[in-house]
C-alpha positions as CSV (number, residue, x, y, z in Angstrom):
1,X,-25.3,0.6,-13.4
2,X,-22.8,2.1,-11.3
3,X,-18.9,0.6,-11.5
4,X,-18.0,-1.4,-8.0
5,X,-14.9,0.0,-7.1
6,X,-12.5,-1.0,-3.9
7,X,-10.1,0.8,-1.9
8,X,-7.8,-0.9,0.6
9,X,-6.1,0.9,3.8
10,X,-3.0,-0.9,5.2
11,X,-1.2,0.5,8.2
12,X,2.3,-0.2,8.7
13,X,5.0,0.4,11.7
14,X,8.1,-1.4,11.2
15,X,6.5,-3.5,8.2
16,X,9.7,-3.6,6.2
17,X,10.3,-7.4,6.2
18,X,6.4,-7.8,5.4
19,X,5.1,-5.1,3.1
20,X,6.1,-6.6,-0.3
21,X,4.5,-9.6,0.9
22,X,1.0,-7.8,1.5
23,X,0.7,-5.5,-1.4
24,X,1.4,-8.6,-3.6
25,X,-1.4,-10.7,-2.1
26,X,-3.4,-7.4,-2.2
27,X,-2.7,-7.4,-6.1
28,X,-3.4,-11.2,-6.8
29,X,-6.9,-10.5,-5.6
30,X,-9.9,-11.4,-8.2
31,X,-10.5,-7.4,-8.0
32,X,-8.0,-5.5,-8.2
33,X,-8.6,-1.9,-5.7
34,X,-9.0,1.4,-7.1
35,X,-6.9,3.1,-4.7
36,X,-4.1,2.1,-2.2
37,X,-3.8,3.9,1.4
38,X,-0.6,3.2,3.3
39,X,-0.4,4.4,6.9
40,X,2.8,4.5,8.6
41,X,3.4,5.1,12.3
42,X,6.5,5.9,12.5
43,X,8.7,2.8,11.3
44,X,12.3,3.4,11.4
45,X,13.0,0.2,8.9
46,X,12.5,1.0,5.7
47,X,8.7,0.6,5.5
48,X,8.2,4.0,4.0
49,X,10.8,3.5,1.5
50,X,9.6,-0.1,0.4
51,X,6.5,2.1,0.0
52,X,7.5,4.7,-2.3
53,X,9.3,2.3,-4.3
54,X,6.0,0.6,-5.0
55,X,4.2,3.8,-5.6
56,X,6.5,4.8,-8.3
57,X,6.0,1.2,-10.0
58,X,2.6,1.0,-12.1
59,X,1.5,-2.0,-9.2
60,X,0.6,1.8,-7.2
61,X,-0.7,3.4,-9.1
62,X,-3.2,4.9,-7.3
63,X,-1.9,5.6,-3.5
64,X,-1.3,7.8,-0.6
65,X,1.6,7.6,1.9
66,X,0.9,9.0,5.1
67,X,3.2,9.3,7.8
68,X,2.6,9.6,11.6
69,X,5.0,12.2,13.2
């Protein structure tokens, strides 16, 4: 039997005040993804930062960071 697995894809711009908020909820789920994709466009908060932060945590362990230039 083959293993379910889930990936999740968030995109971000200017996410800062919100992005803690999601991956959390996107953690508390029943299961848990295989591999994070965060998308920024651009933010000139400190999405990206918030995001590497996280990635560097064991909560990311699993993820890209992609940035729109």
């Amino acid at each position: 039997m083959m293993k379910k697995t889930v990936g999740v894809v968030l995109a971000t711009f200017n996410g800062e005040s919100f992005l803690d908020e999601q991956l959390t909820s996107i953690f508390n789920q029943t299961l848990l993804p295989d591999t994070v994709v965060i998308v920024d466009d651009c933010s000139t908060d400190g999405t990206v930062k918030i995001a590497q932060e996280d990635r560097k945590s064991t909560r990311l362990n699993s993820s890209h960071i992609t940035t729109s230039y």
